[in-house]
C-alpha positions in Angstrom: -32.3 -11.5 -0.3 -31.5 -14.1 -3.2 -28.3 -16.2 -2.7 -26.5 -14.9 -6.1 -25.1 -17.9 -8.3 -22.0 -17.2 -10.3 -20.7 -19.3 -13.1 -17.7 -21.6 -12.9 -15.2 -20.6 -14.9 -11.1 -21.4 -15.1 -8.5 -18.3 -14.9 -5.3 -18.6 -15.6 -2.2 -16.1 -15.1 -1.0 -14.4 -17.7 1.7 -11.9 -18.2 0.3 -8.5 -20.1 2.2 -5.2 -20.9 0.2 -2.2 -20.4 1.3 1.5 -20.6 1.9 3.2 -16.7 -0.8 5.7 -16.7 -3.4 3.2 -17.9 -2.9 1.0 -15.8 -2.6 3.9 -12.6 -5.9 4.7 -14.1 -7.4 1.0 -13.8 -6.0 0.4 -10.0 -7.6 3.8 -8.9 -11.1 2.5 -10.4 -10.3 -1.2 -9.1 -9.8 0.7 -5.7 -13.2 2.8 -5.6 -15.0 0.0 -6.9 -13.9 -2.2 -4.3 -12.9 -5.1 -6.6 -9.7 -6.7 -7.8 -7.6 -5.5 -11.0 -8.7 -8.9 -12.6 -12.4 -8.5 -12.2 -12.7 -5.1 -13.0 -10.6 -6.0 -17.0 -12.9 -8.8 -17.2 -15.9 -6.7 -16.2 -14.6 -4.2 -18.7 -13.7 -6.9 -21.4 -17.3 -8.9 -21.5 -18.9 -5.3 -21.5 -17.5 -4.6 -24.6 -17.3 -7.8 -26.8 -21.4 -7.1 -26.4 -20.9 -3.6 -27.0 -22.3 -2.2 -23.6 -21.2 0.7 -21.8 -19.3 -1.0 -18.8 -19.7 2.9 -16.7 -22.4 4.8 -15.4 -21.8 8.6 -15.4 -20.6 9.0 -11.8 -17.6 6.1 -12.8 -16.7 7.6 -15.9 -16.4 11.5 -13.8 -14.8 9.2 -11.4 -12.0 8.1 -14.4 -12.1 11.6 -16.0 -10.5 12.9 -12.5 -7.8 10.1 -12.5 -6.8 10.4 -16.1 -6.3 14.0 -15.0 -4.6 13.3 -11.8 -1.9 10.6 -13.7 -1.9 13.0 -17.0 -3.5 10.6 -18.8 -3.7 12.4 -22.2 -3.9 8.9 -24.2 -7.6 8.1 -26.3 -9.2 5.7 -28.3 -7.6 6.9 -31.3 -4.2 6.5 -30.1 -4.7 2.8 -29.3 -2.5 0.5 -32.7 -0.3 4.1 -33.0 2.0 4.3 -29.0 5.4 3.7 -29.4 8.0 3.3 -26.6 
């Protein structure tokens, strides 16, 4: 098996406001996935700045059942129109 080389790259902390269920939602998948909250948004992130479907089916049943689970009921078109 391949040794797999990653690029460098520099993070840096950052302090981001997120609404509660969205971001239940995004540890549950971080969880199941195995990875960290950080690499799954940047996994997320690069995916779609090259518009590319960051999911499979089986992660996206996976995120249906936790959006129902946290009462999720937020979409895409709801995104520039929450209010708190």
């Amino acid at each position: 098996m391949a040794a797999r080389s990653g690029k460098h790259v520099e993070r840096v902390q950052t302090g981001v406001r997120i609404e509660k269920r969205i971001l239940k939602v995004l540890k549950s998948l971080a969880y199941h996935k195995e990875i960290s909250l950080s690499d799954l948004l940047e996994g997320m992130i690069l995916h779609s700045l090259e518009n590319r479907p960051a999911f499979n089916e089986e992660t996206l049943q996976f995120i249906r059942t936790m959006r129902e689970v946290y009462h999720l009921d937020l979409n895409a078109d709801d995104a520039h129109t929450m209010e708190e």
